[in-house]
mmCIF file as gemmi writes it, N, C-alpha and C atoms, coordinates in Angstrom:
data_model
loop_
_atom_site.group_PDB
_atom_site.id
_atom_site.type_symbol
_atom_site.label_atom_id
_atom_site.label_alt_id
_atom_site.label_comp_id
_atom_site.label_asym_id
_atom_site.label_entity_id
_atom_site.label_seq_id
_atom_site.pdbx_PDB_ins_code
_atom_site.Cartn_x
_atom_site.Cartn_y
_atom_site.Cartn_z
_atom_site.occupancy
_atom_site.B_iso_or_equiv
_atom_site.pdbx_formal_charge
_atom_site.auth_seq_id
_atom_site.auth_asym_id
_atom_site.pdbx_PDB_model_num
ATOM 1 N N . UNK Axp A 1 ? -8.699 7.308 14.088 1 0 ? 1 A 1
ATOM 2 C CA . UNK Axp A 1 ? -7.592 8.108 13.61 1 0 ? 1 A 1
ATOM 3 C C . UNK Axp A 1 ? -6.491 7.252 13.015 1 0 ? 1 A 1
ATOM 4 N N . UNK Axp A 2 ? -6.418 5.936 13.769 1 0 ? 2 A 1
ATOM 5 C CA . UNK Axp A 2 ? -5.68 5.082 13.291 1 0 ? 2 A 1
ATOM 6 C C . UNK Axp A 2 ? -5.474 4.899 11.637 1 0 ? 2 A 1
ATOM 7 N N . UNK Axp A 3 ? -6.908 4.388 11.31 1 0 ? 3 A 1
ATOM 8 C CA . UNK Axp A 3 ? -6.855 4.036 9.531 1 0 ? 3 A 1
ATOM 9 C C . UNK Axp A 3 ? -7.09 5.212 8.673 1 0 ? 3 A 1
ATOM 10 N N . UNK Axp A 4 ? -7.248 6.87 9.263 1 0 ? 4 A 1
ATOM 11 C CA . UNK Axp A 4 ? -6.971 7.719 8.504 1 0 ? 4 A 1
ATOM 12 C C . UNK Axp A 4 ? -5.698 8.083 8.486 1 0 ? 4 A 1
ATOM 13 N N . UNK Axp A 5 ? -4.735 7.729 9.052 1 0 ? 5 A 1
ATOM 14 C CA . UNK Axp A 5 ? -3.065 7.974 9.221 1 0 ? 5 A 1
ATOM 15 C C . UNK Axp A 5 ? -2.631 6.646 8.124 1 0 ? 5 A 1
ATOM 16 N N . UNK Axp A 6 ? -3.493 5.705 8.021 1 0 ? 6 A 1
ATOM 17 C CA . UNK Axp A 6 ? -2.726 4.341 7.482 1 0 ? 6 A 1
ATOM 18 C C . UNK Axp A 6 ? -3.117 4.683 5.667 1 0 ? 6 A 1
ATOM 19 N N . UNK Axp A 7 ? -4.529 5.335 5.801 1 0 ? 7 A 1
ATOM 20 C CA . UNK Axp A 7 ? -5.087 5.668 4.192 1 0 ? 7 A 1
ATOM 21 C C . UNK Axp A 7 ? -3.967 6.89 3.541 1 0 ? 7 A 1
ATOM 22 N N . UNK Axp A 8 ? -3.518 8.018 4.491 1 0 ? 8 A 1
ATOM 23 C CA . UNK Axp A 8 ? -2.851 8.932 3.995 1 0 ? 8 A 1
ATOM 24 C C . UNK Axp A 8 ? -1.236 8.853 3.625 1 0 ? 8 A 1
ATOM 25 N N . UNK Axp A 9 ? -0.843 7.562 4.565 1 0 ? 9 A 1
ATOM 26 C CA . UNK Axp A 9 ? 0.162 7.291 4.211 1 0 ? 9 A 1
ATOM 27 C C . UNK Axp A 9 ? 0.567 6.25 3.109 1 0 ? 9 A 1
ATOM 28 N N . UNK Axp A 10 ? -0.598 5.932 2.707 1 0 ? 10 A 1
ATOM 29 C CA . UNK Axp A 10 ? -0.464 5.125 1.425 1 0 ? 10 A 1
ATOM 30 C C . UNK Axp A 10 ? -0.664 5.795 0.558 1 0 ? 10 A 1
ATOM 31 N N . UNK Axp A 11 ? -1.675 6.867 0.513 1 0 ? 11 A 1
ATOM 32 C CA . UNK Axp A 11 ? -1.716 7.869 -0.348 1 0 ? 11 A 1
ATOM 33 C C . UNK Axp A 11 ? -0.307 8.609 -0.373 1 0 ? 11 A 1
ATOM 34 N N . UNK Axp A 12 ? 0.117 9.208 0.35 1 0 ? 12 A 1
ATOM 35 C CA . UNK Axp A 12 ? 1.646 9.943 0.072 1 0 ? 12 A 1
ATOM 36 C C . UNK Axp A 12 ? 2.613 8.74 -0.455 1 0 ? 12 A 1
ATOM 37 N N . UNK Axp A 13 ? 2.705 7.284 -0.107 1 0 ? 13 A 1
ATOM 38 C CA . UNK Axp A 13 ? 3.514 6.479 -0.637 1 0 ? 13 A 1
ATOM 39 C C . UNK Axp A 13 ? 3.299 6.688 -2.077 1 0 ? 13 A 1
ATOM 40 N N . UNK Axp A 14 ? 1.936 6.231 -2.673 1 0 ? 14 A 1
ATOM 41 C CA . UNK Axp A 14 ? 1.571 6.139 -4.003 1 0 ? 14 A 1
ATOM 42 C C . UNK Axp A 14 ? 1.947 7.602 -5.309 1 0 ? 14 A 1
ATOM 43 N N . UNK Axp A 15 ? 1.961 8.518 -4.468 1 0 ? 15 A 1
ATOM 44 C CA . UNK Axp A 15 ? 2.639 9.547 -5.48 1 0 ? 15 A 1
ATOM 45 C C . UNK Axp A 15 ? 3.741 9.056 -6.067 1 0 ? 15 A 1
ATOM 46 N N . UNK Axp A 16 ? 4.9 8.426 -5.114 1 0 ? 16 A 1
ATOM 47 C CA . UNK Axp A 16 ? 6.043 8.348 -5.586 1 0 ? 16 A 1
ATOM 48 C C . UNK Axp A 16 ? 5.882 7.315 -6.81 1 0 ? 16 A 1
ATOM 49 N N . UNK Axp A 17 ? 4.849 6.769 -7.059 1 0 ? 17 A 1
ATOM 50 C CA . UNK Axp A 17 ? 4.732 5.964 -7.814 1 0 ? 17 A 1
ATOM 51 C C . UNK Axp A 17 ? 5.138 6.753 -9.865 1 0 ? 17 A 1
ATOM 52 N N . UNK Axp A 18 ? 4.908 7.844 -9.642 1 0 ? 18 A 1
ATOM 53 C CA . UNK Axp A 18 ? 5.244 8.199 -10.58 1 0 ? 18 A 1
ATOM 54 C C . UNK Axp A 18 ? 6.709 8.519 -11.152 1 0 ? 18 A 1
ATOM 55 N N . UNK Axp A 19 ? 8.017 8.169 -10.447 1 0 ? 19 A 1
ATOM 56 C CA . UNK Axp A 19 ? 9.381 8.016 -10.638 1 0 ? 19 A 1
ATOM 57 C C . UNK Axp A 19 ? 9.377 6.835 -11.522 1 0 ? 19 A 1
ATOM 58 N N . UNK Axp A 20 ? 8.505 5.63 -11.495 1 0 ? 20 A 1
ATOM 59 C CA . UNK Axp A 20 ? 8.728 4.691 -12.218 1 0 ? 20 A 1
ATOM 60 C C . UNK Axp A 20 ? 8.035 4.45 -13.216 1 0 ? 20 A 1
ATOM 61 N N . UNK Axp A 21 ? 8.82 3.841 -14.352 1 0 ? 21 A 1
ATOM 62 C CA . UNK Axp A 21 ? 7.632 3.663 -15.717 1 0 ? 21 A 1
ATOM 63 C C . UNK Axp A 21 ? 6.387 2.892 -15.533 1 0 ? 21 A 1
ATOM 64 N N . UNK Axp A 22 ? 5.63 3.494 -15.802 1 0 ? 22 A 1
ATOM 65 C CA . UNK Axp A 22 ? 3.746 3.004 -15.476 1 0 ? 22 A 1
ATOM 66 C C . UNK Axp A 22 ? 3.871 1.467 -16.186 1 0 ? 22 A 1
ATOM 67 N N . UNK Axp A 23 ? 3.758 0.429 -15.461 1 0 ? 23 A 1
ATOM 68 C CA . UNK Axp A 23 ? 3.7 -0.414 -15.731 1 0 ? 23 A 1
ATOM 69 C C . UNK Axp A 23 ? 3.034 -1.335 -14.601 1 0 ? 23 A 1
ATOM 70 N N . UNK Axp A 24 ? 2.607 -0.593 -14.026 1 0 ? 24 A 1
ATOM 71 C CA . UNK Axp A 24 ? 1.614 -1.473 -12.739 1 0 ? 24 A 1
ATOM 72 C C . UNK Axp A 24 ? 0.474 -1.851 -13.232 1 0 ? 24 A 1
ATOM 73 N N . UNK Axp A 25 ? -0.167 -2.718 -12.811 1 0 ? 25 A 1
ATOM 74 C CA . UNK Axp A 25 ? -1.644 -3.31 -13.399 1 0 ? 25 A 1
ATOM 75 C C . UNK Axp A 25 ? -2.82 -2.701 -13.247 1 0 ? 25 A 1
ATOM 76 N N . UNK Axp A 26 ? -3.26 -2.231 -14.241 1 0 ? 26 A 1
ATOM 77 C CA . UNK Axp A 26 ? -4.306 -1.238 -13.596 1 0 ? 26 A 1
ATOM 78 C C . UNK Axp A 26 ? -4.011 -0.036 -13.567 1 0 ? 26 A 1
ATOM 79 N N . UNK Axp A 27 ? -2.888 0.289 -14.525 1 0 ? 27 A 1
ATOM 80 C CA . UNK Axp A 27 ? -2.638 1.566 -14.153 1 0 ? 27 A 1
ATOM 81 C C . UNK Axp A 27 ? -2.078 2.345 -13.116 1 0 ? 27 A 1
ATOM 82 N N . UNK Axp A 28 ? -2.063 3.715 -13.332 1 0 ? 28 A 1
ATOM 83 C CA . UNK Axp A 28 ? -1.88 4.4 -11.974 1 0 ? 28 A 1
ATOM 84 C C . UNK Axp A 28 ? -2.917 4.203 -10.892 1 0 ? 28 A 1
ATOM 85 N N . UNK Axp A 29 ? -4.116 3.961 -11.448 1 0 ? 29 A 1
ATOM 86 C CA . UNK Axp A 29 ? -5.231 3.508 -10.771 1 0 ? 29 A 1
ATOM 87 C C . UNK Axp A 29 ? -5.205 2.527 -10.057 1 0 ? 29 A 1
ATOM 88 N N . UNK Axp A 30 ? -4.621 1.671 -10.413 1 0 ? 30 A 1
ATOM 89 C CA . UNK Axp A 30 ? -4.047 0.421 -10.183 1 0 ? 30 A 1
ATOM 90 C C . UNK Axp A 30 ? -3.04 0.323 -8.723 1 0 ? 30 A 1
ATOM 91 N N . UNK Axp A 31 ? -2.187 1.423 -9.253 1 0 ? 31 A 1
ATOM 92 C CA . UNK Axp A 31 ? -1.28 1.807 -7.975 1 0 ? 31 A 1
ATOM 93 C C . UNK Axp A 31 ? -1.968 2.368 -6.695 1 0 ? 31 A 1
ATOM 94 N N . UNK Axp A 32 ? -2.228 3.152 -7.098 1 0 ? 32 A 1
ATOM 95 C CA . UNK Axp A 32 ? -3.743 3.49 -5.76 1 0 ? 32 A 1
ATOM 96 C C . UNK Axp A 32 ? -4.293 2.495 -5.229 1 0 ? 32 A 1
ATOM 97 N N . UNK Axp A 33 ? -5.103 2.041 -5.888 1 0 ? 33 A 1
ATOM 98 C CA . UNK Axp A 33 ? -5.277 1.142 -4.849 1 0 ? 33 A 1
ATOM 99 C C . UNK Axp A 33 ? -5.348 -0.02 -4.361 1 0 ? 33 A 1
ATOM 100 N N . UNK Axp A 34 ? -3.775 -0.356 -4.519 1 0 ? 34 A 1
ATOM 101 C CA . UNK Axp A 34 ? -2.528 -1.162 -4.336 1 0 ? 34 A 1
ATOM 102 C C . UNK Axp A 34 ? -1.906 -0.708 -2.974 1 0 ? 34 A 1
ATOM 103 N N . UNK Axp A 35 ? -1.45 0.717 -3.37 1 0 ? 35 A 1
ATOM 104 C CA . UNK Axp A 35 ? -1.181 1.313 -2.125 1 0 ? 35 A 1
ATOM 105 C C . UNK Axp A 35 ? -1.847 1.479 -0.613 1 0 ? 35 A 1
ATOM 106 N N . UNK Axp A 36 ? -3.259 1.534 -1.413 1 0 ? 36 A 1
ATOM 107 C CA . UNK Axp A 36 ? -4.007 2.349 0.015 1 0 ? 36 A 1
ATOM 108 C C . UNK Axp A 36 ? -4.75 1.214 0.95 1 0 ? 36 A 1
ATOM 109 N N . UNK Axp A 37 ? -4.684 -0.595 0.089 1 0 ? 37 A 1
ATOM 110 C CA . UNK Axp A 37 ? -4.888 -1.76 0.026 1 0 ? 37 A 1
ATOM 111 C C . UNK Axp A 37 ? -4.284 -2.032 1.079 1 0 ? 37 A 1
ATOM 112 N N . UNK Axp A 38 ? -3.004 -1.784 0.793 1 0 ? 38 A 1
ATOM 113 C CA . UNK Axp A 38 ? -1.728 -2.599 1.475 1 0 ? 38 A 1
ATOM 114 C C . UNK Axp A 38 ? -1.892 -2.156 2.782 1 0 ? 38 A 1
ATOM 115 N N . UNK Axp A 39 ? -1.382 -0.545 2.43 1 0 ? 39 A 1
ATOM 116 C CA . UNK Axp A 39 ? -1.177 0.024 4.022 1 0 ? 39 A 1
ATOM 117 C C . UNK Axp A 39 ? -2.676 0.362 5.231 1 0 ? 39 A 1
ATOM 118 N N . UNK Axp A 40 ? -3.907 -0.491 4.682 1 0 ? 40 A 1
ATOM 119 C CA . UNK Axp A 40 ? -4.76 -0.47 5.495 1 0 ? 40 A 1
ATOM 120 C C . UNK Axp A 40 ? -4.713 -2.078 6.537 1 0 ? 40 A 1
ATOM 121 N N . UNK Axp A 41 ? -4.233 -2.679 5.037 1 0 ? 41 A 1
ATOM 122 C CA . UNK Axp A 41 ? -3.916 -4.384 5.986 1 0 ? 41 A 1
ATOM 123 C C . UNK Axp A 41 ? -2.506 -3.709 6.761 1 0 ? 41 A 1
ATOM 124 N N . UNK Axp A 42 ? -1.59 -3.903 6.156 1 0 ? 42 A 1
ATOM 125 C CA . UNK Axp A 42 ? -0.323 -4.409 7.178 1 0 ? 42 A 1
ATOM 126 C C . UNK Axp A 42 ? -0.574 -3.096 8.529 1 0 ? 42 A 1
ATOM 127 N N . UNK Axp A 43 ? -1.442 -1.864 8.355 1 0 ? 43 A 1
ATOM 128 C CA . UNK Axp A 43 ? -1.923 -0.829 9.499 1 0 ? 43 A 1
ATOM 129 C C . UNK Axp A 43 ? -2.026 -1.787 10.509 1 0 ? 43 A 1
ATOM 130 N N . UNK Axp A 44 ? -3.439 -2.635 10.284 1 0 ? 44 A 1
ATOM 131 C CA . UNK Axp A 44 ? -4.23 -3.954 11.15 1 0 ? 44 A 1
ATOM 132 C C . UNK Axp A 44 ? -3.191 -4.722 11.374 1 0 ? 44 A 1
ATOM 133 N N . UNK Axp A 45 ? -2.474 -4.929 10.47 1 0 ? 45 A 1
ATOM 134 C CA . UNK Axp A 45 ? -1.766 -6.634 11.257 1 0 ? 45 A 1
ATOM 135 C C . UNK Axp A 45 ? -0.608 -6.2 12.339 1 0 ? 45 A 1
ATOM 136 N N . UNK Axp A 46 ? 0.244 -5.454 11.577 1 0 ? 46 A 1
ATOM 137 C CA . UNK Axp A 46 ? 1.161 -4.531 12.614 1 0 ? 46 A 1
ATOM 138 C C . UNK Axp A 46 ? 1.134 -4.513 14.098 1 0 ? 46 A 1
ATOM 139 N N . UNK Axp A 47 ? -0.705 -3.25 13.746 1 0 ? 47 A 1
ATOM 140 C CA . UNK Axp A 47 ? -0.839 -2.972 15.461 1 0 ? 47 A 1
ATOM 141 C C . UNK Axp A 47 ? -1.59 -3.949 15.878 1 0 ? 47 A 1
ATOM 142 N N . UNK Axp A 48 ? -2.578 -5.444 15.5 1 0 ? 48 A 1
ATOM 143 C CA . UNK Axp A 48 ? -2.911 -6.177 16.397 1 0 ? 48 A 1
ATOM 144 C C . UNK Axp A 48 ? -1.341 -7.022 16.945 1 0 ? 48 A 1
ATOM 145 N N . UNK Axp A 49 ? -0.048 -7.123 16.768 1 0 ? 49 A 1
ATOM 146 C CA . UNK Axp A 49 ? 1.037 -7.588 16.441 1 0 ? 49 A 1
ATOM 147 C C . UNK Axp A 49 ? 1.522 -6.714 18.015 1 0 ? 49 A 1
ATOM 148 N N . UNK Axp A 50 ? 1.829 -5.174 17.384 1 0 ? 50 A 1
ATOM 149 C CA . UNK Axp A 50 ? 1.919 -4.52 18.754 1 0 ? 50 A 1
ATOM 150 C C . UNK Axp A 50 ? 1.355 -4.084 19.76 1 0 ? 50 A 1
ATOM 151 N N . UNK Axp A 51 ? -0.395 -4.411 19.807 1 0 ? 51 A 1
ATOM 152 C CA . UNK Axp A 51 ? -0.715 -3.919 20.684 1 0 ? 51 A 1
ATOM 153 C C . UNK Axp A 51 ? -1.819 -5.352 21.208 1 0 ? 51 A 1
ATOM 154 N N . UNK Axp A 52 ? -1.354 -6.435 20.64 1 0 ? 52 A 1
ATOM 155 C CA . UNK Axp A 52 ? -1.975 -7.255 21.205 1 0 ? 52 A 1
ATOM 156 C C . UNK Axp A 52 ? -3.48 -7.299 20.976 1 0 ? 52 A 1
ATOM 157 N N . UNK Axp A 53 ? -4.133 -7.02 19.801 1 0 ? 53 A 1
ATOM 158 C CA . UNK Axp A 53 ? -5.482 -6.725 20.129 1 0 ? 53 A 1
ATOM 159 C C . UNK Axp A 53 ? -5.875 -6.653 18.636 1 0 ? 53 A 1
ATOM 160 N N . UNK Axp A 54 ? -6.875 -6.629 17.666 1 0 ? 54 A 1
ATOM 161 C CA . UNK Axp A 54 ? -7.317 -5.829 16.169 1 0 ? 54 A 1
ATOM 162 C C . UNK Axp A 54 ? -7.979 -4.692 16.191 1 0 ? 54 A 1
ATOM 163 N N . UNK Axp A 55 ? -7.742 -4.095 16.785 1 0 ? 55 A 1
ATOM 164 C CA . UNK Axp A 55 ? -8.986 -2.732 16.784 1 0 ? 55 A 1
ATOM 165 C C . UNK Axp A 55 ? -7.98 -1.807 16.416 1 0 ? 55 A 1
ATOM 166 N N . UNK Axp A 56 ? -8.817 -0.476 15.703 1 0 ? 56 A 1
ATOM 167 C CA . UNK Axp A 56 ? -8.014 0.574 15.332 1 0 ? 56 A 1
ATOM 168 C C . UNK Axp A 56 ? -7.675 1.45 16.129 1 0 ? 56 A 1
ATOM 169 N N . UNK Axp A 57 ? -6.52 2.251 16.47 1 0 ? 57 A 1
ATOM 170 C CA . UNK Axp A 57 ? -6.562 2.848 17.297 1 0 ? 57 A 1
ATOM 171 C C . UNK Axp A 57 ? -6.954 4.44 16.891 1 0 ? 57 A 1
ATOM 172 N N . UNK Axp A 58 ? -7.587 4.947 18.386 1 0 ? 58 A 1
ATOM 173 C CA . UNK Axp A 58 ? -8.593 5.988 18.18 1 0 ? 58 A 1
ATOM 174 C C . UNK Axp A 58 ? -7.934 7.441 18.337 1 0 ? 58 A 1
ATOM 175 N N . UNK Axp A 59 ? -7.981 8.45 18.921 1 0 ? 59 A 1
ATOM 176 C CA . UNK Axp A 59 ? -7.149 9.456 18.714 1 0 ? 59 A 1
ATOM 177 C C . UNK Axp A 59 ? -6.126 9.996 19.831 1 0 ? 59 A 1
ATOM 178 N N . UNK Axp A 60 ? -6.224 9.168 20.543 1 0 ? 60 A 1
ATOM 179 C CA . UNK Axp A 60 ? -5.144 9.175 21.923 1 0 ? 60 A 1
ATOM 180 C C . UNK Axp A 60 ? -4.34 8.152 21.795 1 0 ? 60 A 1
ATOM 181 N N . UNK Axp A 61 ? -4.269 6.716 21.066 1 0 ? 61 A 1
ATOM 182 C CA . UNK Axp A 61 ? -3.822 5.906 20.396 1 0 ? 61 A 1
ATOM 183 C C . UNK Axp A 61 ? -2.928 5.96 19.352 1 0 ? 61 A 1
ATOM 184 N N . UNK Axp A 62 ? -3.345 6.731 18.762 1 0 ? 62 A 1
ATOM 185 C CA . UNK Axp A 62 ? -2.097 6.845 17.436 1 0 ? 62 A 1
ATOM 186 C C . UNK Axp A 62 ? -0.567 8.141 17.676 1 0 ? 62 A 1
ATOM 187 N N . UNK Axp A 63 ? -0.408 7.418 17.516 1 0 ? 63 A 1
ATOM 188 C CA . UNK Axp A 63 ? 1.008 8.197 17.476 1 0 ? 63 A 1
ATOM 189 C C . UNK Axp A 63 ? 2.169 8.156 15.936 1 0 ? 63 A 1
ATOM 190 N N . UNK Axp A 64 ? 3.3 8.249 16.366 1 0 ? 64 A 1
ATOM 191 C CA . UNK Axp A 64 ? 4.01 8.229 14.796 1 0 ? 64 A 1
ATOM 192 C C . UNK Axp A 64 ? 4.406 6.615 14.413 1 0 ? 64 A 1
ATOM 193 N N . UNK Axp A 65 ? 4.532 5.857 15.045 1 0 ? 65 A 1
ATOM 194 C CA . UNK Axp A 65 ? 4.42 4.769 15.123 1 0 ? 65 A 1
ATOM 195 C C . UNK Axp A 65 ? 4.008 4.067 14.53 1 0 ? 65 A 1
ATOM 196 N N . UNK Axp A 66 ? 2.45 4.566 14.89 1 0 ? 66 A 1
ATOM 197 C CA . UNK Axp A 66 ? 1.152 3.92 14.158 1 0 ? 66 A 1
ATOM 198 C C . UNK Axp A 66 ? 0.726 4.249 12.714 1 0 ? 66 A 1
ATOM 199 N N . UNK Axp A 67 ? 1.688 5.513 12.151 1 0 ? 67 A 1
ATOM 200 C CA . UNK Axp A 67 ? 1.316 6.023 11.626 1 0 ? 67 A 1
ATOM 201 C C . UNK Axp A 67 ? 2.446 4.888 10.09 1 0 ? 67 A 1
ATOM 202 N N . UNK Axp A 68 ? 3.247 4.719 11.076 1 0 ? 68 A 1
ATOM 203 C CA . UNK Axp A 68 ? 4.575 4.01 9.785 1 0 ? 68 A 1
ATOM 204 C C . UNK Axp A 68 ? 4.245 2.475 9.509 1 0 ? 68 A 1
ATOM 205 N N . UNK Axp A 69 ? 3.197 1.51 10.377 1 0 ? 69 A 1
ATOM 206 C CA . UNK Axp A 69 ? 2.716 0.52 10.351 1 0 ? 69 A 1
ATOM 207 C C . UNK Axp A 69 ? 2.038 0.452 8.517 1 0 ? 69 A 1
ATOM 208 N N . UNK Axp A 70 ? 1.627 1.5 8.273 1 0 ? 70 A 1
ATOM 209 C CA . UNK Axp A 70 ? 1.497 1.4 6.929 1 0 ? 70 A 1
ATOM 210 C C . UNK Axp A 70 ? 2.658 1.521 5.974 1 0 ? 70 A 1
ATOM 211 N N . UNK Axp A 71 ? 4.002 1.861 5.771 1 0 ? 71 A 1
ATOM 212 C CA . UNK Axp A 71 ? 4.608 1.752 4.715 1 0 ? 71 A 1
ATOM 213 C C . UNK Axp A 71 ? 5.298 0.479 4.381 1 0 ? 71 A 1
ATOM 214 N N . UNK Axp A 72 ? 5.311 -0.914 4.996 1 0 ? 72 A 1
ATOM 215 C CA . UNK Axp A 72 ? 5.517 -1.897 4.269 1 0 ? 72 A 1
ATOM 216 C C . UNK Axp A 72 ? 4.256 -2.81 3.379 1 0 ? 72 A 1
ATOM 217 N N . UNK Axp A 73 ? 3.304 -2.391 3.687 1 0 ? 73 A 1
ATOM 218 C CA . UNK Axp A 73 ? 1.869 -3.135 3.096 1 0 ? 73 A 1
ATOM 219 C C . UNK Axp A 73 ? 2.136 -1.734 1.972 1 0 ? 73 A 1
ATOM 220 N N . UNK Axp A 74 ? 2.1 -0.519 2.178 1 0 ? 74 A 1
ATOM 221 C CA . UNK Axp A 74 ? 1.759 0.049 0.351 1 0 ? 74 A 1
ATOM 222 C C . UNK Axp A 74 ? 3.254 -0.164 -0.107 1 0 ? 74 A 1
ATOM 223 N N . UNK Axp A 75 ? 4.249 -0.216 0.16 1 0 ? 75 A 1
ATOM 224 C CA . UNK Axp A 75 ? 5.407 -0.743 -0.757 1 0 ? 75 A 1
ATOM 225 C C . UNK Axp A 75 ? 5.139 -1.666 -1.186 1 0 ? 75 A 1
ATOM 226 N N . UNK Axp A 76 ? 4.814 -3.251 -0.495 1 0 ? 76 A 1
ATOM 227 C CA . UNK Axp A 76 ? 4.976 -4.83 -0.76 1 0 ? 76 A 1
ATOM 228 C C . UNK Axp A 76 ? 3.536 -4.465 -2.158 1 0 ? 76 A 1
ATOM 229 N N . UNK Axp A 77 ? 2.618 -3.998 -1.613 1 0 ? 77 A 1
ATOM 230 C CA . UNK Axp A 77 ? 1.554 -4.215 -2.412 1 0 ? 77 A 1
ATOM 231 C C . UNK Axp A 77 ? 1.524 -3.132 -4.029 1 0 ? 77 A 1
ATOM 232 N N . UNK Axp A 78 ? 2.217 -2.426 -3.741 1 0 ? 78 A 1
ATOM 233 C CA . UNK Axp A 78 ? 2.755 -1.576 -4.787 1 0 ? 78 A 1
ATOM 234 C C . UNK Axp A 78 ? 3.673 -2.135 -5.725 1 0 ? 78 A 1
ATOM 235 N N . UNK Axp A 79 ? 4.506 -2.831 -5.102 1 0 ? 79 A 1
ATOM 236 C CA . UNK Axp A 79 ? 5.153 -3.944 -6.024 1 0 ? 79 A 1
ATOM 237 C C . UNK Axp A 79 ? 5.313 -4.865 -6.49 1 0 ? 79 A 1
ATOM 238 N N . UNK Axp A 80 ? 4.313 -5.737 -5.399 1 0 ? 80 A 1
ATOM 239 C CA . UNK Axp A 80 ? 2.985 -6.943 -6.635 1 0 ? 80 A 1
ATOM 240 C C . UNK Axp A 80 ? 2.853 -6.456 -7.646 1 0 ? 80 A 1
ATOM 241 N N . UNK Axp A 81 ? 1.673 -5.397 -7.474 1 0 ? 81 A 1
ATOM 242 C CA . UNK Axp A 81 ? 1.124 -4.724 -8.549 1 0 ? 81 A 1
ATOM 243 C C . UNK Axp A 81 ? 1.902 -4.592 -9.68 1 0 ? 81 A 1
ATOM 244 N N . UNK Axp A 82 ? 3.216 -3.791 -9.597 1 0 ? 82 A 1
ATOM 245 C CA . UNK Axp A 82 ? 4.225 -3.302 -10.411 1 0 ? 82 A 1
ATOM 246 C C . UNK Axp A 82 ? 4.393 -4.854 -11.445 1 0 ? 82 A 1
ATOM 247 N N . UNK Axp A 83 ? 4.951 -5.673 -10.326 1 0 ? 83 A 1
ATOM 248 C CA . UNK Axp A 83 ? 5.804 -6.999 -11.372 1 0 ? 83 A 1
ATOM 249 C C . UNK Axp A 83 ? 4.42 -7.886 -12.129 1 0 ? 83 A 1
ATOM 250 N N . UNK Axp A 84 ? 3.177 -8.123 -11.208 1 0 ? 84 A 1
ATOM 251 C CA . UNK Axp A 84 ? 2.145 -8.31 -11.958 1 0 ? 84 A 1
ATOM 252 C C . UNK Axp A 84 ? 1.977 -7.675 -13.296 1 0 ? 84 A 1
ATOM 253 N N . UNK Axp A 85 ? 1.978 -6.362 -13.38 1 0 ? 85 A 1
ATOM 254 C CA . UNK Axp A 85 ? 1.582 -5.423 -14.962 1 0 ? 85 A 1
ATOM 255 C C . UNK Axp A 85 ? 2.683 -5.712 -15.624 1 0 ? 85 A 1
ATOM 256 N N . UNK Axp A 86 ? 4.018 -5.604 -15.261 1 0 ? 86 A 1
ATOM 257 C CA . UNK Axp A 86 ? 5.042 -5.862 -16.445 1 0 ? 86 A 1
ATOM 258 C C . UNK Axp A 86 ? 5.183 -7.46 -16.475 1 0 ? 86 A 1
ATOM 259 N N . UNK Axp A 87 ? 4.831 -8.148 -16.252 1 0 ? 87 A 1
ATOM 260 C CA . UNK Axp A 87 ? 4.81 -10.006 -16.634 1 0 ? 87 A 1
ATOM 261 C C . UNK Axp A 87 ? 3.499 -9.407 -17.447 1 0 ? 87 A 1
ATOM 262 N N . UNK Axp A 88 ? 2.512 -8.777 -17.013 1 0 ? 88 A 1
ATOM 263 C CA . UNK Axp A 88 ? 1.292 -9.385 -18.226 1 0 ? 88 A 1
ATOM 264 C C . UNK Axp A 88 ? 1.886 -8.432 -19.02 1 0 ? 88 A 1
ATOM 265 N N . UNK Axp A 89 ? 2.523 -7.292 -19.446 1 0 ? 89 A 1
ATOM 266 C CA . UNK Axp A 89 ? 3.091 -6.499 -20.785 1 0 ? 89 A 1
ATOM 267 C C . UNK Axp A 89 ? 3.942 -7.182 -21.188 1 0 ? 89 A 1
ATOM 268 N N . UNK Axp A 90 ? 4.961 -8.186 -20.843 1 0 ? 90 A 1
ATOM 269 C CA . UNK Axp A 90 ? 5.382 -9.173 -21.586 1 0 ? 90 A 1
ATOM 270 C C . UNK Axp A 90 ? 5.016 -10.135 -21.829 1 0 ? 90 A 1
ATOM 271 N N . UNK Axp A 91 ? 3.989 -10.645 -21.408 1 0 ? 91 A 1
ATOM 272 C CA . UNK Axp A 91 ? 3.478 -11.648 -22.413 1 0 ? 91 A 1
ATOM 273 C C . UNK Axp A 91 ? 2.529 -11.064 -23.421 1 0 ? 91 A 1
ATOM 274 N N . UNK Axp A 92 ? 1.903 -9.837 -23.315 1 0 ? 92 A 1
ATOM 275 C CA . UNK Axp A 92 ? 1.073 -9.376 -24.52 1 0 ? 92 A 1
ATOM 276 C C . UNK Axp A 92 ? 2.748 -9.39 -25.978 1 0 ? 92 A 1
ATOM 277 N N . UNK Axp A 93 ? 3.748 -8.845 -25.036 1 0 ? 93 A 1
ATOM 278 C CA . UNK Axp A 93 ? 4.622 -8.221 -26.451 1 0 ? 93 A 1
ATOM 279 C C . UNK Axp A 93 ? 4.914 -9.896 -27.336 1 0 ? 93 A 1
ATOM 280 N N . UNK Axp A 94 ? 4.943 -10.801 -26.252 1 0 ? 94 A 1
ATOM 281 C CA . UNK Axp A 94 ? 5.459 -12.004 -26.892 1 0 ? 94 A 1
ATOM 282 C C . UNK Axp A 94 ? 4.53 -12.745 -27.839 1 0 ? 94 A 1
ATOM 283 N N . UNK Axp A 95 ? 3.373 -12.261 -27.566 1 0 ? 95 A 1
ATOM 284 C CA . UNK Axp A 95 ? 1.926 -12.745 -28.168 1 0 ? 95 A 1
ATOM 285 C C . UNK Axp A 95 ? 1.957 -12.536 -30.041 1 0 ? 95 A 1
ATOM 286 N N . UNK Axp A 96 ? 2.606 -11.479 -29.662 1 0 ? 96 A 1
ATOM 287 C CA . UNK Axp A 96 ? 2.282 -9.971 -31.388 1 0 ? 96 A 1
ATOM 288 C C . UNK Axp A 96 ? 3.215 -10.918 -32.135 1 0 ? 96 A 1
């Protein structure tokens, strides 16, 4: 239950992705799965972090907690992505 709370919350992060001009690498596609990337690692690192251990937690285990362990891995990795695509769109413009 653990990494279906960590996949959905990268998925709900990644919508917001559309407030900003598409310039992530890869597209919106790109952003996906950037997002759903991130918040499956930092899910893992988090709770082996808080619970002493790497395993996912199962459905008596997760709580809301577990559930927020994912929104700094799909932000951080959402915004690689982001500054990655606009450095390579400026160097294509500088190319022309």
């Amino acid at each position: 239950m653990g990494m279906l709370a960590w996949v959905i919350m990268g998925l709900a992060l990644w919508h917001y992705a559309i407030f900003v001009p598409d310039r992530f690498w890869g597209g919106i596609v790109g952003a996906f799965i950037a997002s759903i990337t991130g918040a499956i690692i930092s899910g893992l690192l988090i709770n082996a972090a808080a619970r002493g251990g790497a395993a996912i937690p199962g459905r008596h285990g997760t709580d809301v907690a577990t559930v927020l362990y994912a929104v700094p891995g799909a932000l951080i990795a959402m915004a690689l992505i982001y500054l990655l695509g606009a450095a390579h769109e400026r160097a294509n413009q500088q190319r022309i």
